[in-house]
Each structure stands twice: as C-alpha cells, then as structure tokens.
TORBA-595408 format. One line per 2 residues: their letters; for each residue x, y, z of C-alpha. Coordinates in Angstrom, 2 decimals, decimal comma. Layout:
// TORBA-595408
A> X Y Z  ...
***
This chain:
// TORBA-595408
XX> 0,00 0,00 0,00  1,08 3,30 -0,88
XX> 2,05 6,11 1,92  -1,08 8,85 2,12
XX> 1,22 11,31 2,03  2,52 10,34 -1,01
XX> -1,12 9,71 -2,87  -2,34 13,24 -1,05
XX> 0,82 14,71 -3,57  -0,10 12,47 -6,75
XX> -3,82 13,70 -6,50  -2,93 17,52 -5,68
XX> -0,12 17,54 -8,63  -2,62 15,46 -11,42
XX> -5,21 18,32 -10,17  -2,80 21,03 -11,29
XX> -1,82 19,07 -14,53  -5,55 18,86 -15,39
XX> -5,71 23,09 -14,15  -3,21 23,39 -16,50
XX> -4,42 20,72 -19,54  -7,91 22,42 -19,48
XX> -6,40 26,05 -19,82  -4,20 25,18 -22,43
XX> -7,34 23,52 -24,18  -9,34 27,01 -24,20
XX> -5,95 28,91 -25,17  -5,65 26,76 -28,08
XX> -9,17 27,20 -28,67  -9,17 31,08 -28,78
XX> -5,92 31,23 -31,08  -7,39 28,99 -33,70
XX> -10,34 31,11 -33,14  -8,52 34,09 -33,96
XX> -6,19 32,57 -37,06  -9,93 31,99 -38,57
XX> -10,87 35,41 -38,32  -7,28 36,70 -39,31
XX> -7,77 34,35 -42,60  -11,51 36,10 -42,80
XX> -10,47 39,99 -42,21  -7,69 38,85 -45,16
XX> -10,15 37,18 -47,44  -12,65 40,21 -46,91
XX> -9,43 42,87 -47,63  -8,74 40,97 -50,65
XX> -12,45 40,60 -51,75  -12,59 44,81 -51,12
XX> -9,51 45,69 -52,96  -10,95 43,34 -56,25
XX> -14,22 45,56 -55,55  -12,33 48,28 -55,51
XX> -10,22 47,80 -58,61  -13,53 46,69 -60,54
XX> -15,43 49,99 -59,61  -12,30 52,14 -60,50
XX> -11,86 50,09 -63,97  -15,35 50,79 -64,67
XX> -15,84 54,29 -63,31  -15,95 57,09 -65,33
XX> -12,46 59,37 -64,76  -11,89 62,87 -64,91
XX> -8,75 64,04 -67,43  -7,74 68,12 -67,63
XX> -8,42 69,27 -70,92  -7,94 72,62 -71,43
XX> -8,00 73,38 -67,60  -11,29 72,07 -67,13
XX> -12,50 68,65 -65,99  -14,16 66,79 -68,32
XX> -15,67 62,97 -67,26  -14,26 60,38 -70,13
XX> -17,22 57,79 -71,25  -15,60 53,83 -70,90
XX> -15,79 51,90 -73,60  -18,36 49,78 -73,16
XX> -17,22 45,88 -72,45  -19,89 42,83 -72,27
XX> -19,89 42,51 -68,47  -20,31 46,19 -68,17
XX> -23,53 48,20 -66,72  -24,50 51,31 -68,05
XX> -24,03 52,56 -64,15  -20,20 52,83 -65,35
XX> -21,52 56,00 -67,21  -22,02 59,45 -65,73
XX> -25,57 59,40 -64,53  -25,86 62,73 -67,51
XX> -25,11 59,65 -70,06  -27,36 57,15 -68,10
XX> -30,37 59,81 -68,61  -29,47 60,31 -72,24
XX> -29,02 56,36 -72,98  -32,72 56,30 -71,40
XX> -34,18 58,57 -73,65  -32,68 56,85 -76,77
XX> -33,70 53,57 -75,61  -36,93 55,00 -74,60
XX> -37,89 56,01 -78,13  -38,07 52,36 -79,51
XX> -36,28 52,76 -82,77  -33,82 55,32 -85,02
XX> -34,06 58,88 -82,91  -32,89 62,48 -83,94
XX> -30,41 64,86 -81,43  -34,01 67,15 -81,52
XX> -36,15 64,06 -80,21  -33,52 63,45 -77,38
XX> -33,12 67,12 -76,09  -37,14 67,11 -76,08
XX> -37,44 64,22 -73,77  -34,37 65,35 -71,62
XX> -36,65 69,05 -71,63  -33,98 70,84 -73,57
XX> -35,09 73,86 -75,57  -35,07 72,05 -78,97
XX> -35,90 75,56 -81,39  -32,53 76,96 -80,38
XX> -29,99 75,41 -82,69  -27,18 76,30 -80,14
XX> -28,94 73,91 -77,44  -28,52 70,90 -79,58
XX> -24,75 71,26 -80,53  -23,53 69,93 -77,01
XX> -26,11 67,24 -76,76  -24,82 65,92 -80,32
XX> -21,47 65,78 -78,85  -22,74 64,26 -76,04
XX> -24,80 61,57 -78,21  -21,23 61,01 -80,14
XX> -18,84 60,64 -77,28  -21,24 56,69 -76,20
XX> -21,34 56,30 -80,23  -17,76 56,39 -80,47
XX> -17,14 54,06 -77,21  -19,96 51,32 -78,38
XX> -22,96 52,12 -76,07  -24,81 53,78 -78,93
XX> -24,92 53,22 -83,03  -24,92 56,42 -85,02
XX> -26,16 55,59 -88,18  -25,51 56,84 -91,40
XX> -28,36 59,25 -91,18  -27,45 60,80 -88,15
XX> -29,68 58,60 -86,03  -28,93 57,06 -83,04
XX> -30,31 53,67 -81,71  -28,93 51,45 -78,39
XX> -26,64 48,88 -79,34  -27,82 45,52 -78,54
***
C-alpha cells in the first residue's frame, strides 16, 4: 500500500496538470479562433480591394483638358452596366432607348426638356450623343440617327 502522504501529492499535482491541460485547451481554442478570423479579415481585404479595382476600372475618370474637368465615357465591355456611365449619359441612354427605334439629337433634347428651337442647345447634346457612339454604347447611323446597341 502506498504512503497517504505520497497519494495526497499524486492527486494535488494530477489536479494542477488537469488546471493546466484544461487552460491550455481554451488557449488553443481562442488562437485557432482568432487565425480563422485573421484568414476572414484577409479574405474580406482581398475581396474589397478586387471591388475596388472593378469599380475604378469601370468608373468614369476625370482628365484636364484645357484646364477644365471633363468625365471620359468607358468603352463599353460585355460585363459592363450602363451605371459605369455618368448618370448625364445614363439619362441620355434612357431617352434613346426610350424612343423604340432610329431617334434624332431634336427628339432626345425634347425628352431630356432641352429647348429644342434653339440650334445652339442641340450642338452639345450631339457631342454628347457622339462621345457613347464612339465608345460602343450607342450606333450612329448613317443618317445621323442614333439607336442602343444591342
């Protein structure tokens, strides 16, 4: 038979040991934890900078022409949505689209409420009907027309 003092130590040191096992246990437990949501926070940063570098591919940018600002239209791409354009250009693609077929600069400026008998109020809205022509979101056709590409 074993001395009682010597059982009294086993039992006092195997209660530390399991102390010490079950506090171990939760540390482990709380940096795994943490690792996980290291590995999210650096799956969400990488998820936000592709965001980002989508919205700033398709994003219309400002270049300095003349000293002035002026927003430069995208060329349009399949997976692109007209929200890349200017929300100017948005209203503008509306009104051509809204018109069903072939439409005149004059039919535009009506629907946008622009003072169509004043040649001079037309001018800039032509340019502004060229500018999506040229990058693909409109056709201009041979007539001077302008329909929504498909």
């Amino acid at each position: 038979m074993m001395d009682p003092e010597v059982q009294e130590r086993i039992s006092v040191r195997r209660a530390k040991l399991d102390d010490l096992e079950e506090q171990l246990v939760k540390q482990s437990a709380e940096v795994r934890a943490e690792r996980e949501d290291l590995a999210a926070e650096r799956v969400l940063a990488r998820m936000g900078e592709q965001v980002a570098a989508e919205r700033a591919a398709t994003a219309p940018t400002v270049a300095q022409v003349g000293g002035k600002g002026v927003l430069l239209i995208p060329h349009r791409a399949p997976e692109m949505a007209e929200t890349a354009l200017p929300p100017e250009y948005q209203r503008i693609l509306a009104s051509v689209r809204a018109a069903g077929g072939p439409v005149m600069v004059r039919q535009v400026g009506r629907t946008l409420g622009l003072d169509t008998g004043v040649r001079g109020k037309l001018e800039p809205l032509r340019g502004k009907l060229r500018k999506p022509a040229d990058r693909g979101w409109l056709h201009k056709r041979p007539d001077g027309r302008f329909t929504v590409r498909p």
